[in-house]
N, C-alpha and C positions, 0 to 999 in steps of 0.2 A: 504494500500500500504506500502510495505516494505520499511523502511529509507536507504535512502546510506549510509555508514559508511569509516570510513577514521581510521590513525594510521599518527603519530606526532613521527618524529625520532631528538632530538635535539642534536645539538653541540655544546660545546664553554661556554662561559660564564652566570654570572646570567640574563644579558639584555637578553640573546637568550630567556632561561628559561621564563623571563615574556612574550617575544614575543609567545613565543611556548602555551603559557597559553591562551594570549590571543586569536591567531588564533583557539585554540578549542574552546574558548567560541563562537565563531565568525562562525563558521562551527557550531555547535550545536545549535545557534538561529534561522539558516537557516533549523534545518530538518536533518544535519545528527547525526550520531552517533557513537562512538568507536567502533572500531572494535574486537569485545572479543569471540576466539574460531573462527574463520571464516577469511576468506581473504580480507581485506580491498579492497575497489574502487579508493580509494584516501589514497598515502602514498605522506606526506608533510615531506620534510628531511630539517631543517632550521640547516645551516652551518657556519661553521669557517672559516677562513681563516688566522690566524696569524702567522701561521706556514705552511711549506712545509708539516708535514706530517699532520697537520690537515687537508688540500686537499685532499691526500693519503687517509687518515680512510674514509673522506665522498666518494672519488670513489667508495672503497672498499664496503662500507656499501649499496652506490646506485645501485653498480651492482651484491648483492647479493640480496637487494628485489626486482629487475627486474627477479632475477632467480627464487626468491621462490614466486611471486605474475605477473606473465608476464602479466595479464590481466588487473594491475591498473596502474592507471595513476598519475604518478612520479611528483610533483610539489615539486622544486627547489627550497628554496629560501637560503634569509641571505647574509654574507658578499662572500665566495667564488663565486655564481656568479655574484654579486655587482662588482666584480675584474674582472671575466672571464666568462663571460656568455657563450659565443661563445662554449671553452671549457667544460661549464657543459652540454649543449646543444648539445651534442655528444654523449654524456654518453647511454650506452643503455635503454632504454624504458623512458628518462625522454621524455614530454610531457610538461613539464613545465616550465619555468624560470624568476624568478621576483627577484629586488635586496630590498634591504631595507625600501627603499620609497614605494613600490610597496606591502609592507603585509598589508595595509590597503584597498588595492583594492583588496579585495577577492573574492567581487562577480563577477567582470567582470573578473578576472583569473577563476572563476568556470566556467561563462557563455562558453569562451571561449574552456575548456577543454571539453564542452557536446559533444556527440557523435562524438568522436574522435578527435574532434580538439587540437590544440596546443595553447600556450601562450611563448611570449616574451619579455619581458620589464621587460627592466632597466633602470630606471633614473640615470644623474648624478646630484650632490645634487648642489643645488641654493644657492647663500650667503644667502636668505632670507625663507628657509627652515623653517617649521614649525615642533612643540611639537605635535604627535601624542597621545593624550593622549587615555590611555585605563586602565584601573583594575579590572583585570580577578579575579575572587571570587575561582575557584578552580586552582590547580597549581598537577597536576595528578604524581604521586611518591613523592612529599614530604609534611610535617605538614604548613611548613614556606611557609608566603606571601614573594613574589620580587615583587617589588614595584617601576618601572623605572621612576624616577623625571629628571635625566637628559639623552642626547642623542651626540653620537657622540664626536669629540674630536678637540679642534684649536691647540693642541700642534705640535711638527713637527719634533721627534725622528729621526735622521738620518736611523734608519734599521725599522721602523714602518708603515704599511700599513692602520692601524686603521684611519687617517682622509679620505685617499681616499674614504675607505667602509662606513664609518658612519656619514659622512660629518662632518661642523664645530658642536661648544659645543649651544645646545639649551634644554632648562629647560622647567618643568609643573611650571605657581607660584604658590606663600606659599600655596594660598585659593585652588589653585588645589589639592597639597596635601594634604592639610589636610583634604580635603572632602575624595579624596582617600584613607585615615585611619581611615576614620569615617564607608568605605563601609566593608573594610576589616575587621575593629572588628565588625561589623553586622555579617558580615560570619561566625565569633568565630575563626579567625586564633589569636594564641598565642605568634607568634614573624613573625615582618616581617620586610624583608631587604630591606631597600633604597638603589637602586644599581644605577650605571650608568656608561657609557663609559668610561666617566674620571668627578667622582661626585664631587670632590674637584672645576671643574668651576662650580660648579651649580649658577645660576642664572645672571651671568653675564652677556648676551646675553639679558636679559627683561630690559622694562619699566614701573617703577624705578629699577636701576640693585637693587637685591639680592644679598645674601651669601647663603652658608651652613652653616656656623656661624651664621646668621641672621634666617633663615630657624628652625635650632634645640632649637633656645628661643624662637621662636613664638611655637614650641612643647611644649617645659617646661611648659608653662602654661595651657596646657590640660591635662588630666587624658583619658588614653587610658588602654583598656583591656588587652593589649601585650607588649613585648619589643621590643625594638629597636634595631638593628644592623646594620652595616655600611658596604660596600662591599670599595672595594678598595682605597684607597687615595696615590693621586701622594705625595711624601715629600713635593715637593718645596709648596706644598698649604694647609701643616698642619701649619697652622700659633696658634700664642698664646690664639689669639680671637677663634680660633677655638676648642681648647683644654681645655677653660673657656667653651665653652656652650657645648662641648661632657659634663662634669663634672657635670654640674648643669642638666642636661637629667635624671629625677631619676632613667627611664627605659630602658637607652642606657647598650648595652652589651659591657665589658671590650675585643674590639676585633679589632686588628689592624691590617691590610694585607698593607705592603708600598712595591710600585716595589723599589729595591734598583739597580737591574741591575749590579752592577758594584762597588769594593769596591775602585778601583783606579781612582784617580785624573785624569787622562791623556785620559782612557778610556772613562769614564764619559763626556768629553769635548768632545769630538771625536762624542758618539752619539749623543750629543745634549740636555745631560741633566742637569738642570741649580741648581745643585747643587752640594755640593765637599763629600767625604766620613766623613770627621767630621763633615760637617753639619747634615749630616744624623743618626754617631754617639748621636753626643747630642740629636738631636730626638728623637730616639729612648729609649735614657736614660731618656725623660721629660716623653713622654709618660708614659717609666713605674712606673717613681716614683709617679704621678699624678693617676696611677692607676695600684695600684699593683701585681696583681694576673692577668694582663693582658697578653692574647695571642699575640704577636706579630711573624705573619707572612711574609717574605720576597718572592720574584721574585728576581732569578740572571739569566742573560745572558749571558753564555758563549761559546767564542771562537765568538767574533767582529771583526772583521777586523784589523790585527794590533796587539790583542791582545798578550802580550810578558807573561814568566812565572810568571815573577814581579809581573805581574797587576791579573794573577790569582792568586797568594799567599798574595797580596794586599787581594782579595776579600776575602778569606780563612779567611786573620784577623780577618779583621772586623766583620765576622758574627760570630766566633769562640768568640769574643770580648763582643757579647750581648747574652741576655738572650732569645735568639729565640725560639719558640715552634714549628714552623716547617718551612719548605724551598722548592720551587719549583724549580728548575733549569731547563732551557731551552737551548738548544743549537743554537746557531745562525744559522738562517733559512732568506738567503738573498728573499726580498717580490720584484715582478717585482716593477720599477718604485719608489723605494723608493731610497734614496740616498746612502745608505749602499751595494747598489744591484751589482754594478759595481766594489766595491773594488776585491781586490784578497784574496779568502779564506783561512784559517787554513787548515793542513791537517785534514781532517776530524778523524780519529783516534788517534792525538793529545785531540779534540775537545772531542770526547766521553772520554778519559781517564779525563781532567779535570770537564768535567761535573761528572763521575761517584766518583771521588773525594769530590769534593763538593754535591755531594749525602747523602754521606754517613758521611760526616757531619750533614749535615738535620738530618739524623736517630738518631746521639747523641741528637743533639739538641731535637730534639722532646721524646726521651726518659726522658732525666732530667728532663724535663717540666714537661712531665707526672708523674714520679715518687716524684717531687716535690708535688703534688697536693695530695699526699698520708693524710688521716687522716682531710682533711680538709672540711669543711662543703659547700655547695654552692645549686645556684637553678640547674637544667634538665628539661629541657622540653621530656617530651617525645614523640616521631616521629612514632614508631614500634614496633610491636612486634620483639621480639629477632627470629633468629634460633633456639635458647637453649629453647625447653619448658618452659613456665612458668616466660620467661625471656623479660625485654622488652629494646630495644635499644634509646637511648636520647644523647640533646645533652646538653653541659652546657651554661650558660653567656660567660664563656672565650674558647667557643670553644672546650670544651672534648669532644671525644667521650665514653659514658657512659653507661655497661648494668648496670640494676638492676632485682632485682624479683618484679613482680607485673601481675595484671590482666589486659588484653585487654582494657578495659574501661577507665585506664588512660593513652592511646594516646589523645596527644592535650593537657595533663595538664602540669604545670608545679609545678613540688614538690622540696621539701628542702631536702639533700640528703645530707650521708658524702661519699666520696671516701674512699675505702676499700685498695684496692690492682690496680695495673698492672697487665693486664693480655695481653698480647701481645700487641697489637696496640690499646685498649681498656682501661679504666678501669671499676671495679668493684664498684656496691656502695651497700649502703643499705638505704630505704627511711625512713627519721625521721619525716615529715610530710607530711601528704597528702591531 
């Protein structure tokens, strides 16, 4: 009997990524199977919601696989119908819709979708919400483990939707993870990322509370096949203690992403975030001195409510002020139900001009970065083969993106390389060991 076969559409962040990982393990220990060359049965589109136009893209995207597959059955999940079920539930051909709480009830979401039936449920999240643990052994398009030790967020950003969708902050403990790194390097993955909603609360929520500082010295003392990398950390929870045990990690990657949002005083207070722009400065600056050839990527939000030119040429400084390697810019996207959502907006083409401003600062930024890196020696993991014959695509410890020449076979390794050249949004290397 022929297996049913399904296709996994993900959006949004690395937590989505592990989810979307694991839902295919989860679907393939039941019987089905990817769908390659043929029209899937089951299309799972797990979604964003932190933005107005991430909404947008998943419409988009849902009501183009209802056009090119009318016969399978659309299951919904992730934060956007977490937020607005009702509304995704409308969409053409979905058949399905479960929020966050709800991706571990798979099988009665299957049971329900059998011969034609539908599914509905969304929980809203309990203060005493549980750590769904899971670790998916493959992660289908890329080399790198995501590895979600914590979940959800207690912070309370005036324009931020994230606690509604992913409820309060709840962690795996230490003994959790580190099993989960012990299954990962079985697998032979070569770096994998400890990610979470907002990872800097990791383990506050347990009994005896934890750290992430606590958490990365009970690592230090193992010997693991891979490195380590860090997904997002809020400022206000990069403390001293925490930037001692990144340090003494022998196999942590030199890689920083902090939301800075906002380079003004005024701004800053306004959303609700509990730090000032020179706190963030000196950060920034400890970081790098503490580890120097470090990526330091930033989050800005612009066009807040309120926002004056002041406090964008504030922001302008500040990041023009550090040695940033690259910059996301978002334009403020009021979320129903969050506190930000009622102010009165910017004119929107204000809003795209300062955003596309501080864009193109990013591009400096992240050019120097790169062209700094010229001549210098470092590891690559490698992830792909190149487009370019003969070429193969990697990344570094601090975040390059890196081809070099080599053979198929070393995907998955990681070699000792010098960077050569820039070569557009790339660089060039050549391998000195392998």
């Amino acid at each position: 009997m022929k297996s049913p076969n399904y296709r996994i559409v993900t959006f949004g962040c690395k937590v989505n990524q592990h989810d979307s990982a694991a839902l295919a393990e989860t679907l393939e220990a039941r019987g089905w199977q990817p769908a390659v060359g043929t029209s899937p049965e089951l299309i799972l589109v797990n979604t964003c919601t932190v933005t107005a136009r991430a909404d947008q893209e998943a419409r988009q995207v849902i009501r183009r696989l209802h056009r090119e597959h009318p016969r399978a059955a659309l299951l919904v999940t992730g934060c956007y119908p977490q937020r607005a079920p009702a509304e995704v539930a409308a969409l053409p051909g979905v058949r399905g819709v479960c929020g966050n709480q709800e991706k571990g009830r798979l099988d009665e979401v299957l049971a329900a979708l059998e011969d034609g039936g539908s599914f509905l449920g969304v929980g809203e999240f309990s203060p005493g919400a549980g750590f769904a643990a899971f670790v998916p052994r493959r992660f289908p398009g890329h080399t790198r483990a995501f590895l979600k030790i914590q979940e959800g967020c207690s912070h309370g950003c005036a324009y931020c939707i994230v606690p509604r969708v992913r409820g309060g902050s709840r962690s795996l403990p230490p003994a959790g993870v580190e099993a989960a790194l012990m299954e990962l390097a079985a697998a032979g993955f070569a770096e994998v990322v400890l990610t979470g909603i907002d990872l800097g609360q990791y383990g506050r929520d347990l009994t005896p509370k934890a750290s992430l500082a606590g958490l990365l010295r009970r690592l230090a003392g193992r010997v693991f096949p891979f490195r380590l990398r860090l997904s997002s950390l809020e400022p206000q929870e990069v403390s001293e203690e925490l930037i001692d045990a990144l340090a003494a990690l022998p196999e942590v990657c030199p890689h920083f992403h902090l939301p800075l949002q906002s380079g003004s005083a005024r701004v800053l207070a306004a959303m609700g975030r509990p730090y000032t722009p020179e706190r963030f400065r000196d950060l920034a600056r400890e970081l790098l001195a503490r580890f120097p050839d470090a990526a330091l990527g930033l989050d800005v939000l612009v066009g807040f409510p309120g926002e004056g030119p002041e406090d964008v040429a504030a922001t302008y400084e500040l990041v023009a002020s550090l040695p940033v390697a690259y910059l996301h810019v978002f334009p403020f996207s009021p979320r129903p139900g969050t506190p930000a959502a009622g102010l009165p907006p910017l004119p929107a083409p204000e809003v795209r001009r300062r955003a596309a401003w501080l864009r193109e600062l990013g591009r400096h930024k992240r050019a120097a970065f790169y062209q700094a890196q010229v001549g210098k020696v470092g590891e690559v993991l490698v992830e792909r083969p190149a487009p370019r014959p003969g070429w193969l695509a990697g990344l570094s410890r601090n975040y390059l993106r890196v081809l070099l020449p080599g053979p198929p076979d070393w995907v998955n390794r990681r070699l000792t390389v010098r960077l050569l050249r820039v070569a557009g949004e790339l660089l060039e290397g050549e391998v000195l060991e392998a």
